[in-house]
Structures are given as structure tokens and as C-alpha cells.
C-alpha positions as CSV (number, residue, x, y, z in Angstrom):
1,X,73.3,125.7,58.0
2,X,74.7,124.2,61.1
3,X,78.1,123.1,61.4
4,X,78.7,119.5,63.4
5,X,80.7,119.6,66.5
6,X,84.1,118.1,65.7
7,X,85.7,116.5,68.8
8,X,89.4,114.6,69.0
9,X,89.6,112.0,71.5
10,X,92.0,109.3,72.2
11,X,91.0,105.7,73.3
12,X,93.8,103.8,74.5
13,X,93.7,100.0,75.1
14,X,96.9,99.2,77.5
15,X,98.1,95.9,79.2
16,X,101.1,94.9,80.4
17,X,100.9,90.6,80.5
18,X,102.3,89.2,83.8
19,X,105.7,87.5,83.4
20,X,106.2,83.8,84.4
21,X,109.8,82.8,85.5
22,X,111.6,79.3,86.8
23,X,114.4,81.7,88.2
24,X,113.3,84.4,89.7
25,X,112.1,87.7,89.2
26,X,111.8,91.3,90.0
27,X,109.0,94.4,89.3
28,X,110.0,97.7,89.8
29,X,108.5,100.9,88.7
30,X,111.0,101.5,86.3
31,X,112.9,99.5,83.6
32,X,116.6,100.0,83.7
33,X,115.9,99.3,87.7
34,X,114.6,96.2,87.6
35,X,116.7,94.7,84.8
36,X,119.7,95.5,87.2
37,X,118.0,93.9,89.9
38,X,117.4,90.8,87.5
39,X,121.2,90.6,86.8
40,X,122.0,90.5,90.6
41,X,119.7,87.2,90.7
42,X,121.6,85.7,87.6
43,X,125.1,86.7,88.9
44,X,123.5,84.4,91.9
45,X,122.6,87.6,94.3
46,X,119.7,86.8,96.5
47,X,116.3,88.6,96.9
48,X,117.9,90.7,99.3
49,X,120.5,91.8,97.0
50,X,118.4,92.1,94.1
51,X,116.1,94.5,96.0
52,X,118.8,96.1,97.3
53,X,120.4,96.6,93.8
54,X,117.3,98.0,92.2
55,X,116.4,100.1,94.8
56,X,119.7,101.9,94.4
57,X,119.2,102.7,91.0
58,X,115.5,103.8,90.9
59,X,117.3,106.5,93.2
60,X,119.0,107.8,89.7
61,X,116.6,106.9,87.3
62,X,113.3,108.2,89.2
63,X,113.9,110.5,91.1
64,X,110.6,112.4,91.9
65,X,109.7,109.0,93.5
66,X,112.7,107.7,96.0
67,X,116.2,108.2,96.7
68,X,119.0,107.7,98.8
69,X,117.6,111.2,100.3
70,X,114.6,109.4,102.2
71,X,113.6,106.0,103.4
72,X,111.4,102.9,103.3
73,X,110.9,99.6,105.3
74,X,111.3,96.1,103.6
75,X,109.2,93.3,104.6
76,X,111.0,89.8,103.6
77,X,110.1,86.2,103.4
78,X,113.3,84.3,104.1
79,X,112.7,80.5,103.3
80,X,115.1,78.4,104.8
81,X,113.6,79.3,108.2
82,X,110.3,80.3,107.1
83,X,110.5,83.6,109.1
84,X,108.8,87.2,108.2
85,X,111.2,89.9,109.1
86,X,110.6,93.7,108.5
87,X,113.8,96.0,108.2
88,X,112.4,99.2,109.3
89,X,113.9,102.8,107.8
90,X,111.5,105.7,108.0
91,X,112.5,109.2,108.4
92,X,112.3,110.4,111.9
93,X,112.0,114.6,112.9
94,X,115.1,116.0,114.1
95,X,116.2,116.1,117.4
96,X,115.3,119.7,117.4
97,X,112.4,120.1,116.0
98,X,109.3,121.2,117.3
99,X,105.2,122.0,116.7
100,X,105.7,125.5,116.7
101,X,108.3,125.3,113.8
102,X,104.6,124.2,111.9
103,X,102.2,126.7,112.9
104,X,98.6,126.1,111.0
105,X,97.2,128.6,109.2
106,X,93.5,128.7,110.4
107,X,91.6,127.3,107.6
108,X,92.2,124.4,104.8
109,X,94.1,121.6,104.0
110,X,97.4,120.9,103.0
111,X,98.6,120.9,99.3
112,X,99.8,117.3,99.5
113,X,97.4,113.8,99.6
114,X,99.4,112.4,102.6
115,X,96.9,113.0,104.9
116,X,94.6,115.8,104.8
117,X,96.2,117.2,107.4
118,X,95.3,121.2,108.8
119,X,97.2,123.7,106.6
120,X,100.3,125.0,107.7
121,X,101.3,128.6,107.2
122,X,103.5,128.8,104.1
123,X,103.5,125.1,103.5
124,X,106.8,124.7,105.1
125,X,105.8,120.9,106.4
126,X,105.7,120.4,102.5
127,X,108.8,121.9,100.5
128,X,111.6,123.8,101.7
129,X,114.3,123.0,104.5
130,X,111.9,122.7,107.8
131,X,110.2,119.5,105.6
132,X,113.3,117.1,105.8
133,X,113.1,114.8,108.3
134,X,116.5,112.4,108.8
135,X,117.0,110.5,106.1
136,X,117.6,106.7,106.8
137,X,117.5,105.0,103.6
138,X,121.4,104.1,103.4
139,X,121.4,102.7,107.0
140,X,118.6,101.0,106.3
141,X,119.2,98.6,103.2
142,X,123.1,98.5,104.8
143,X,121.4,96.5,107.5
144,X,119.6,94.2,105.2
145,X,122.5,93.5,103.4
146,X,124.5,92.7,106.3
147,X,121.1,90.5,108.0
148,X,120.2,88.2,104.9
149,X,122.1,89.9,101.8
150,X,125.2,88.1,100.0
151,X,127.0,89.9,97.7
152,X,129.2,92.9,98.2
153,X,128.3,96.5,99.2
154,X,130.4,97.8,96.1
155,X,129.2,94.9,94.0
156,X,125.5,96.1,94.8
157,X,126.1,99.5,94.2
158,X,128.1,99.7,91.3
159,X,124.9,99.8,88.6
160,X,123.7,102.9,90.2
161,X,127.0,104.6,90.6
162,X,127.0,103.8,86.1
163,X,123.6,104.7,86.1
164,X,124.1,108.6,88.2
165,X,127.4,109.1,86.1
166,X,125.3,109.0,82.8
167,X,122.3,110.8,84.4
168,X,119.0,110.8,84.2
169,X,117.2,109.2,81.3
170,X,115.0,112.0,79.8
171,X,111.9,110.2,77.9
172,X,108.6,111.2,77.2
173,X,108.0,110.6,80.7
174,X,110.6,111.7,83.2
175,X,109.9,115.1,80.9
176,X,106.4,115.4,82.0
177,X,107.2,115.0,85.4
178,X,110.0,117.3,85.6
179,X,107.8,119.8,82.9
180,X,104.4,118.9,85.8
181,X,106.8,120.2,89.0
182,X,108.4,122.9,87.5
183,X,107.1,125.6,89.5
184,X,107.9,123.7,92.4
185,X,111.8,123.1,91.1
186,X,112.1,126.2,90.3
187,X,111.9,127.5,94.3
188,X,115.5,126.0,94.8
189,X,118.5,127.0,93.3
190,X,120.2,123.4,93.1
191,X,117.4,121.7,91.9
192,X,116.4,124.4,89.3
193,X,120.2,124.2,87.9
194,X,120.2,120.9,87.6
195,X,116.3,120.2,86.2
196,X,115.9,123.6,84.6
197,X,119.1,124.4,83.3
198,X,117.8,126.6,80.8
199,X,114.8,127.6,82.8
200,X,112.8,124.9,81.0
201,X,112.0,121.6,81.5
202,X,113.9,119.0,79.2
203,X,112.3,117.5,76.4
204,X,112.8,114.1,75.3
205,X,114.0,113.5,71.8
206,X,111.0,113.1,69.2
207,X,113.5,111.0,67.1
208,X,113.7,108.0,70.0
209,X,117.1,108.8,71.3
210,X,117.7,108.3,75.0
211,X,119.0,111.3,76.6
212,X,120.8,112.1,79.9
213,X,120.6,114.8,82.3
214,X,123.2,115.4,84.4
215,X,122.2,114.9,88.1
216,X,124.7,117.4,90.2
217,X,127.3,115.6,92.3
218,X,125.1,112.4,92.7
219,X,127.3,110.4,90.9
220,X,130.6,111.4,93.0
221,X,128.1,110.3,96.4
222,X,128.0,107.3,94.9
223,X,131.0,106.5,94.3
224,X,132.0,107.7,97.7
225,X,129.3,105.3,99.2
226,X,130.7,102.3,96.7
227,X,134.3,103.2,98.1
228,X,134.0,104.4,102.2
229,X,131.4,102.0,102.7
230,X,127.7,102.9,103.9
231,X,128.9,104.7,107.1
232,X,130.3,107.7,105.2
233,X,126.3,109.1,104.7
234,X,126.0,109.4,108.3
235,X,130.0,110.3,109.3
236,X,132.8,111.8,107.8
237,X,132.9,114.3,105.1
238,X,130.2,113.3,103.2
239,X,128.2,113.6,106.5
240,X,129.3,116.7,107.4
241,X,128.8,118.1,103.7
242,X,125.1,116.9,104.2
243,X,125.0,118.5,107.1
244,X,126.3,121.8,106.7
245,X,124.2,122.5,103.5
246,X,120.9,121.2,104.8
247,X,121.4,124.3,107.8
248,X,122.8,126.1,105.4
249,X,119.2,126.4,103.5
250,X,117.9,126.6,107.1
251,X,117.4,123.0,108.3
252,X,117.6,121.8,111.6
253,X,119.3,118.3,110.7
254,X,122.4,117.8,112.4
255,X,125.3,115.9,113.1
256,X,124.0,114.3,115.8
257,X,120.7,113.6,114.0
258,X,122.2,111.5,111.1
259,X,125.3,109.8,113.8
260,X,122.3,108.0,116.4
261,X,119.9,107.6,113.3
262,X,118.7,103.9,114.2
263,X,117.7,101.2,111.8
264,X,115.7,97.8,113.5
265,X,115.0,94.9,112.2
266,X,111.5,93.9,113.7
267,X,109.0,91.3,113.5
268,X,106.1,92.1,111.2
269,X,102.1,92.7,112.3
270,X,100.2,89.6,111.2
271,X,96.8,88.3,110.3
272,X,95.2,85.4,109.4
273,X,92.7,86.1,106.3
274,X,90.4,83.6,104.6
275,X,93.0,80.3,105.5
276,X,96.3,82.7,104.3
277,X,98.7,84.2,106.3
278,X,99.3,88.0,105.8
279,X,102.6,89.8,107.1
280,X,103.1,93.6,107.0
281,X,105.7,96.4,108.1
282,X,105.4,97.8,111.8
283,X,102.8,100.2,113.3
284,X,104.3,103.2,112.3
285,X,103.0,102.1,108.3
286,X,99.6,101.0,107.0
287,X,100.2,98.0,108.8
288,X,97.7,98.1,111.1
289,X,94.9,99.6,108.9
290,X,94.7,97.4,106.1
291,X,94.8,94.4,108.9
292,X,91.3,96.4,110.2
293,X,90.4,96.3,106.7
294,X,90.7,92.7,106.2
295,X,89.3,92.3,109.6
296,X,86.1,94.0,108.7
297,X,85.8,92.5,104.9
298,X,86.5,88.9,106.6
299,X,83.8,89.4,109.6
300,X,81.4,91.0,107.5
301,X,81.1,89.5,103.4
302,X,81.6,86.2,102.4
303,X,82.7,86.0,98.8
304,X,80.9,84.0,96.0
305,X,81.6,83.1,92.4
306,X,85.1,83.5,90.8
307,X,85.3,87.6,91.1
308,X,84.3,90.6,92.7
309,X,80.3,92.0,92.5
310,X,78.6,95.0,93.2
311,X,78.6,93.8,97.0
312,X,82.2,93.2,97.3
313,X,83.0,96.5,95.8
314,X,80.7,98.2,98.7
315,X,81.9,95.8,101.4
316,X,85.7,97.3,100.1
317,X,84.2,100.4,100.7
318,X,83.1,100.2,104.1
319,X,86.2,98.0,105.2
320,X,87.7,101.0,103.7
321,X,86.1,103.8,105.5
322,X,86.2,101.8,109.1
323,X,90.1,101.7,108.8
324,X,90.9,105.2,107.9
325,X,88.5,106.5,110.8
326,X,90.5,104.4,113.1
327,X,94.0,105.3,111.3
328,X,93.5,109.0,111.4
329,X,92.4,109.3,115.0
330,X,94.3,106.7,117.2
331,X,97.8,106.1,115.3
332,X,100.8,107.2,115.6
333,X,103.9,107.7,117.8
334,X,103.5,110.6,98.6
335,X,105.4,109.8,95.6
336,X,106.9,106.5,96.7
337,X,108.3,103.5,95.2
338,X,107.3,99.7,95.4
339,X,109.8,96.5,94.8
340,X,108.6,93.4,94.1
341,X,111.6,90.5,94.2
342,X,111.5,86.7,94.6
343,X,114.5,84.4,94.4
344,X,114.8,80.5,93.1
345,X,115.9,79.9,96.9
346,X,112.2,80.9,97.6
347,X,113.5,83.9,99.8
348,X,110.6,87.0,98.7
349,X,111.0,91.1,99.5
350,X,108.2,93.8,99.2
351,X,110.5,97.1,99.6
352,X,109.0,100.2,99.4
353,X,111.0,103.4,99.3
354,X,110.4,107.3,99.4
355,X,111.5,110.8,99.5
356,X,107.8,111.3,100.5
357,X,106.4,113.8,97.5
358,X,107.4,114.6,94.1
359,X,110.9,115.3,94.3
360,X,110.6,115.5,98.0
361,X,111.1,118.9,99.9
362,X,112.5,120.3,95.6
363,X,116.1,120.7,97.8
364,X,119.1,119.1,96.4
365,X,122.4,119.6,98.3
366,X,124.9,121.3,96.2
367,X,128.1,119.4,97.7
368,X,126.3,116.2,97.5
369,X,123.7,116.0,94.2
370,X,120.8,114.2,97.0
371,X,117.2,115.1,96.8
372,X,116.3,115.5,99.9
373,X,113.1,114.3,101.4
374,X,109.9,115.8,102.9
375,X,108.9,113.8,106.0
376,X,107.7,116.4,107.8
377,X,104.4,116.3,106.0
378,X,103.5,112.7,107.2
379,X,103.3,114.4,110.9
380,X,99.9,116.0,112.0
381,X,100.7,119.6,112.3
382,X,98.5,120.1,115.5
383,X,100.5,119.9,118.3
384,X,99.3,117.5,121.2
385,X,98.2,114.5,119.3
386,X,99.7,110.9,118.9
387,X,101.3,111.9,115.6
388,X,102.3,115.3,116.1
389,X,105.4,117.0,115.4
390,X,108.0,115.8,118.5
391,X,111.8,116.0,118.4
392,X,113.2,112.9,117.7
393,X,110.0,111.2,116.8
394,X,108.8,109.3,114.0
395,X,105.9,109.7,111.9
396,X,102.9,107.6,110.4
397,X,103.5,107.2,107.1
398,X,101.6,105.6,104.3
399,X,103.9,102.6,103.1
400,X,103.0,98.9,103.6
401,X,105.1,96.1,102.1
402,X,103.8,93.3,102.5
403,X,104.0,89.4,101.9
404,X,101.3,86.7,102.3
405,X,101.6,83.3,102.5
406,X,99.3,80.1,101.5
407,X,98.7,77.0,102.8
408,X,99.9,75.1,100.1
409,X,103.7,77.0,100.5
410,X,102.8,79.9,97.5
411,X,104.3,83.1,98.7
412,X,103.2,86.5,97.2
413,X,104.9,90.2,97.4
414,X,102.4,92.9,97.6
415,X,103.2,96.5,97.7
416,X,102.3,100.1,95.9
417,X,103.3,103.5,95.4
418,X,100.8,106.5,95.7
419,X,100.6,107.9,98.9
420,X,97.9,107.4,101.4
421,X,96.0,105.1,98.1
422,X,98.6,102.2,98.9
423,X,96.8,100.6,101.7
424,X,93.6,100.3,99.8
425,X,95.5,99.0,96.6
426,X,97.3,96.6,98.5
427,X,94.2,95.7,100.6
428,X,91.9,94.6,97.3
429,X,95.0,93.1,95.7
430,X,95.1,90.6,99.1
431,X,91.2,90.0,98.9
432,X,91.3,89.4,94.8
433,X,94.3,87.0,95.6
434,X,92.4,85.2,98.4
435,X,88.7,85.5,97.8
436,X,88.7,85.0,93.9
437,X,92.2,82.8,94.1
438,X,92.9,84.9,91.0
439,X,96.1,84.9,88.9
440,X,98.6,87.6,89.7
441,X,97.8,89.1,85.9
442,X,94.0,88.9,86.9
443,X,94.5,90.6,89.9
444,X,97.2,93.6,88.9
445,X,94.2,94.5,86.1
446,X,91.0,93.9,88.4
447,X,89.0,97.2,88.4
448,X,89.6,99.0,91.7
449,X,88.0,101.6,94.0
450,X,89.6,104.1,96.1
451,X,88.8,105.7,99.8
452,X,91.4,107.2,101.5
453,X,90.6,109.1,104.0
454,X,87.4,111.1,102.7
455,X,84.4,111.0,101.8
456,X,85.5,110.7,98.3
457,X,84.8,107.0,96.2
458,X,87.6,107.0,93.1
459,X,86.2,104.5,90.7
460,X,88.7,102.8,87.8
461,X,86.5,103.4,84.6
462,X,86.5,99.7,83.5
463,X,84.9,98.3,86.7
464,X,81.5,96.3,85.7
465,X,78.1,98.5,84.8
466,X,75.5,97.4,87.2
467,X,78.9,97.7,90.3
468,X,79.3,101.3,88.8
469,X,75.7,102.3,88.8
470,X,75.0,101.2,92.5
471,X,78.0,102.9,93.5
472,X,77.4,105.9,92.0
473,X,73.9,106.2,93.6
474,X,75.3,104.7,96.9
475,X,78.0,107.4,97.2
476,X,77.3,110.9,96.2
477,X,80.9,111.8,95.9
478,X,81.9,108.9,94.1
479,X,84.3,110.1,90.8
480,X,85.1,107.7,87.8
481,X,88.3,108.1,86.4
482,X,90.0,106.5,83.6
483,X,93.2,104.0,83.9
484,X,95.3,106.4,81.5
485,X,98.9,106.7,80.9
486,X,99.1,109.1,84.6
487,X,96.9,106.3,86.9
488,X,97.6,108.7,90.3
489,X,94.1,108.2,91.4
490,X,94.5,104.4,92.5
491,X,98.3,103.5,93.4
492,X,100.4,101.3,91.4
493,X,101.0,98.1,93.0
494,X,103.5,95.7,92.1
495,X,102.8,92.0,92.6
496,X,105.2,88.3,92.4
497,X,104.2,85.2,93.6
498,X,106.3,82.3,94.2
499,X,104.2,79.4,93.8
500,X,104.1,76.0,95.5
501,X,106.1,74.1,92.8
502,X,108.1,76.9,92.2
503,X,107.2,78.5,89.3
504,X,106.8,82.6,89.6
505,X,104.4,84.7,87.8
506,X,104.9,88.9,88.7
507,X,102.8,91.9,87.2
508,X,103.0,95.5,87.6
509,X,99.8,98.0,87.2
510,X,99.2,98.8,83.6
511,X,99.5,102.5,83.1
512,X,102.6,103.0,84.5
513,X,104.7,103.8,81.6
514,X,108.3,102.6,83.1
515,X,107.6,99.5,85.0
516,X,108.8,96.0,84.3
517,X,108.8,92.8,86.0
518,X,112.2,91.4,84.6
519,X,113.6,88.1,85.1
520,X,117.4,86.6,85.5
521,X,118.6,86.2,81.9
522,X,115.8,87.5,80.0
523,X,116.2,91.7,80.8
């Protein structure tokens, strides 16, 4: 007698409405983040300082994602002039570094999705003290503030300072994460004290309870930052305590490095698609290849009816693969995270921020409590090329914050998190907003496809039969993967629209288990 096969399997059905505001709004990738950044817009903060605000605190509250530790660039949509400008912050290599501080180990790939780049002997682009590059994240949204903020440095800061004196919240969540990079934590004697204090992960209480792990000395840093003022990251004795324990775990960061660390504000590369206007950060980002995307999908498909079809989904796929080709071989000179804000002035920011990989480069600084980043791994290992490892330089990197603009006066934030899978999130999320003229809720729960770089087609699970089928048989590597409660395979994007009569509607990707578009009064 035969015994039937028993099987346990979960189905999940997950959505996460957009939220429609007359005042505002703000979508971060976590919670307590952007309900701070939606009481900076009620206490009558703008945008900027909303952004600002949140982006501060998703450095306590996430902190395998972004930190004060890394950097970012912020792409804003100030409306009393009707100007773009892009605040750029990216990590840059340290004066003294050099190729042969990276040299490739003769065969494979590196451990990270960045790039794809050649292997490097012992990984050392990818963890460890050799993969910080100079952090510029402080100087970065200090400039913003100063350009187009209007509230107080110490008034901006002070939710986050709360926030790192209570400590981490542990969920079912921030568990995982900490329980998924263990190995990796457990390399570094700072970061395995403070995550693995026990020498096991934390576990979230079963009975609901919000728990707090204590992050270090992050929470004196922030203080010291609310109190001495931005500077004192890049001078003084926070500086010099940065300093002297990045070389002291065999960094080449110095003094110099973090003193003539330069922030710009720039002017942002622009496109005209389908009658919109599209604005994105500088060269150094995705910029420039999801602008060849939309190129190629505008000179080469027309769309028809009120969605996407099997022949847009292989048009995105071709735009796609034409942009990467270009992106890997011509420019140059992670775990991130993506703000979405929009103000009842009209002014709009798309901030994206990063310590590059899951808890960066796994060092934290003992005098300080910061996770550091690890740039180094956006850089091409092999020496010689336009994005190769150069003293001083800065990399390519995967972020691309971006705003577009309509006819009519609707403005729309558009950004991600997810490594080198932002651009083509953020590149569908434009065509489904332009082609289809879809809702933003439409839109952040379309079906979408990923190529990043190889010759590998990710395909979300609920994307339409017959599209799937002639995918499948198009691509031979094509993988379909389900939109779960860990949705890595596709980039979560974050989306708000300001509309023409100046209603906002904002929606973050489903599966991602902390994020919330909040609005002023209603967190």
C-alpha cells in the first residue's frame, strides 16, 4: 500500500495599497523612518528636510542597508523655480590607494551582484578594511540642507540621535538579516560584539514585543554630530577617532582623505521620453544607462492598449541588454536605500543612500559605533580601464534617483534599492508611468523582469501566462521567481507623485516587510 506524498507549502497573497495625501508624503524602506520624515513635513520642514530627517534614521534602524558610514546622491525637484538639481555624495578611493592593493585571482567572479566584476584574491574589494572607500554621506545631506533645506541641523537630527540611543529594533526581520550575515559579522570583532553578542544572532520576541539592540557608540556620534555641527565627521576628534581606527584595522583612509572630501551640487542628465521629462543623478550612477534604455524602448516599440504585453516585456529586455553592454564597457571615471518625499510646496526628492553591501565592509569603528562602507567593490579590479581602482577617484556605482516631470505639471520620485537591479526597476517603473499612464499603485505592483548585466532574464511569478511562455522559450536562462517576503531578485522601488492639482498618491514594492509611505499627521 502506497503512502501519498505529503507536501507543506505556503501561499501568500501580499499588497501594500498606495497612499493618497493633500499634504505631503514620504516612502522609505522602513517604518519608524518614514513616519519621522512625515513629522518633519507637519512640523512645516520641507522635502529637503524631510529626506534629510528620514535618511538619518534608516541609518539606525537598517543598518545592513545605509548609514552615515557611506553615501548617496539626491536628485530634487524644487518648484518655485522649476529647477532639477542633483546633490552628489558617492564614496570616492582614498588618496592612497592603488590597483595592486586588488590583485585578481585568475578565475571567477566576485561574491557580490555589483557588477560581476574579475575576482580578487581574498575578496578584500568586498569586506574588510581595503573595501572602504571615503565616506561622504554627512557632507553630503549637510550641503542639501544648507542649498534648499529649512529647519535646523540639530532639529533634523534629533529623531535618529532617539532612535540610536534605544538601538536597533530587533523584529522578525532585522533578525533574519543579522541571523542571514552572520558568518560575515562574525569576521570583525566590533561588529560581532555588537550583532552577536552571545555569538548568535538576536531573535525577535515571539510574543510581539519590540526589542532593542544596542548599536556600540552610534548613539554618542550622534549626538556629537547634533551638537559640533556636521564638520566634526570630517575634523576634530570625531575625525581623527574615525581615522585612527579605520588604519588601525589596516585602512588607508586618512586625514587628509575625509578633510578635502568634496560634495557638488550638479545639474542632472536629462531626457525627453514619450512627451515627459526625465531627470537623473550624474554619470558616475545609472544615469546614463537607463537614459540608453529609454532611448532604445522609445526608438524601437510603440506601446498599445492600457498595459504591458508579451512585446513590451521583450522590447524591456533588449533596451535592457543594449544599456548594460554599453555601461560595463565605456563608463566610468548593493544593499542600498531609496527615499521617496514630496512636499505641499510641490518641492519633490528621490535620495538614495548606501554603505554599498549588507552591512558594508562588516567593520564598525569601536570609538565611533559607524558601519563602515564597502566602495571599493563598485571599482573594476583590472587595472587600466575607465573604472579602475585610482587614488582619489570615484567609482560607477549603481544608484539612480530620479524625478520625471509631465506636461500637465505632475511630478513623480522614482528610485530603488538592490544593487545593479535599480536601473532596470526604475527604467520599467518610468515606461509603466508613461506608456500605460498607470496609477502609482498600478505601477509599484506591475509584474517585472530583470537583466542586469548577464545573460540571465529574472521573471516576477505573477507576470501574465502567454508573456511568461514566450519569454521562457525566447531566453534560455530566463528564471521565474516568486514576489515573497525577501523580493532581492527585482529591487524595491519606491514611488510618489505629485499630481497636477495637487493631490499625492506614493507606493512602496510589496514584499518588503518594513516599508511605509507615511503622510504629515497620519503616521
Amino acid at each position: 500500500m502506497s503512502k501519498t506524498k505529503q507536501t507543506v507549502q505556503q501561499n501568500w497573497t501580499i499588497r501594500k495599497p498606495s497612499i493618497e495625501s493633500t499634504s505631503g508624503l514620504v516612502a522609505s524602506q522602513h517604518y519608524i523612518a518614514s513616519d519621522i520624515g512625515a513629522d518633519i513635513l507637519e512640523q512645516g520642514g520641507n522635502a529637503i528636510d524631510a529626506a534629510i530627517a528620514t535618511g538619518l534614521a534608516l541609518g539606525v534602524v537598517e543598518p545592513w542597508m545605509s548609514g552615515i558610514g557611506g553615501g548617496g546622491y539626491m536628485t530634487v525637484y524644487l518648484a518655485e523655480t522649476k529647477q532639477v538639481k542633483v546633490v552628489d555624495f558617492g564614496m570616492r578611493a582614498p588618496f592612497d590607494s592603488t590597483a595592486e592593493d586588488y590583485p585578481l585571482a585568475g578565475e571567477g567572479t566576485n561574491a557580490s551582484d555589483a557588477f560581476n566584476w574579475p575576482k580578487v584574491t581574498g575578496d578584500v574589494n568586498i569586506h574588510g578594511p581595503l573595501s572602504v572607500a571615503v565616506p561622504g554621506y554627512i557632507k553630503g545631506i549637510a550641503l542639501a540642507l544648507e542649498q534648499f533645506g529649512t529647519l535646523s541641523w540639530a532639529s533634523l537630527i534629533e529623531p535618529a540621535c532617539v532612535e540610536a540611543e534605544a538601538g536597533l529594533p530587533v523584529d522578525w526581520f532585522s533578525s533574519q538579516k543579522i541571523n542571514q550575515w552572520s558568518r560575515a559579522l562574525s569576521t570583525y570583532e566590533e561588529t560581532r560584539k555588537t550583532y552577536l553578542a552571545d555569538g548568535l544572532p538576536p531573535v525577535a520576541d515571539i510574543e510581539g514585543y519590540l526589542k532593542r539592540l544596542p548599536l556600540g557608540n552610534l548613539a554618542n556620534t550622534y549626538r556629537t554630530l547634533q551638537n559640533e555641527g556636521p564638520d566634526a565627521y570630517y575634523t576634530g576628534p570625531l575625525g581623527r577617532s574615525i581615522v585612527n581606527d579605520l588604519q588601525a584595522a589596516g585602512s588607508k583612509i586618512n586625514e587628509k582623505d575625509l578633510r578635502e572630501y568634496n560634495v557638488a551640487i550638479t545639474d542632472p542628465l536629462t531626457t525627453a521620453y514619450r512627451g515627459n521629462q526625465f531627470y537623473v543623478s550624474g554619470p558616475l550612477t545609472a544615469g546614463p544607462s537607463i537614459i540608453h534604455a529609454l532611448q532604445k524602448l522609445e526608438q524601437n516599440y510603440a506601446p498599445r492598449g492600457d498595459g504591458p504585453d508579451t512585446e513590451t516585456y521583450q522590447a524591456y529586455v533588449e533596451s535592457l541588454r543594449s544599456a548594460y553592454a554599453d555601461r560595463l564597457a565605456n563608463l566610468g571615471e548593493g544593499n542600498t536605500s531609496h527615499i521617496c518625499v514630496a512636499d505641499s510646496e510641490g518641492n519633490v526628492v528621490s535620495l538614495t543612500q548606501t554603505i554599498m553591501s549588507a552591512f558594508g565592509s562588516r567593520i564598525m569603528l569601536p570609538g565611533s559605533g559607524i558601519l563602515m562602507n564597502n566602495g571599493m567593490m563598485w571599482f573594476d579590479p583590472t587595472p587600466g580601464g575607465p573604472n579602475s581602482v585610482v587614488g582619489g577617484r570615484r567609482p560607477l556605482c549603481n544608484m539612480c534617483p530620479s524625478i520625471l516631470t509631465e506636461p500637465d505639471g505632475s511630478v513623480t520620485a522614482i528610485g530603488a534599492c538592490g544593487g545593479r537591479k535599480i536601473f532596470p526597476a526604475v527604467f520599467q517603473l518610468t515606461s509603466f508611468l508613461s506608456d500605460f499612464e498607470m496609477s502609482v499603485d498600478s505601477a509599484v505592483h506591475e509584474a517585472r523582469i530583470d537583466v542586469s548585466g548577464t545573460e540571465k532574464v529574472a521573471i516576477m511569478d505573477h507576470i501574465a501566462a502567454k508573456t511568461l511562455n514566450h519569454l521562457e522559450a525566447q531566453y534560455p536562462q530566463s528564471l521565474v521567481l516568486p514576489n515573497g517576503v525577501s523580493p532581492n531578485p527585482f529591487a524595491l522601488p519606491q514611488v510618489i507623485r505629485r499630481k497636477s492639482d495637487g493631490q499625492f498618491e506614493g507606493g512602496a514594492f510589496v514584499p518588503s516587510p518594513h516599508a511605509k509611505v507615511s503622510a504629515p499627521g497620519n503616521s
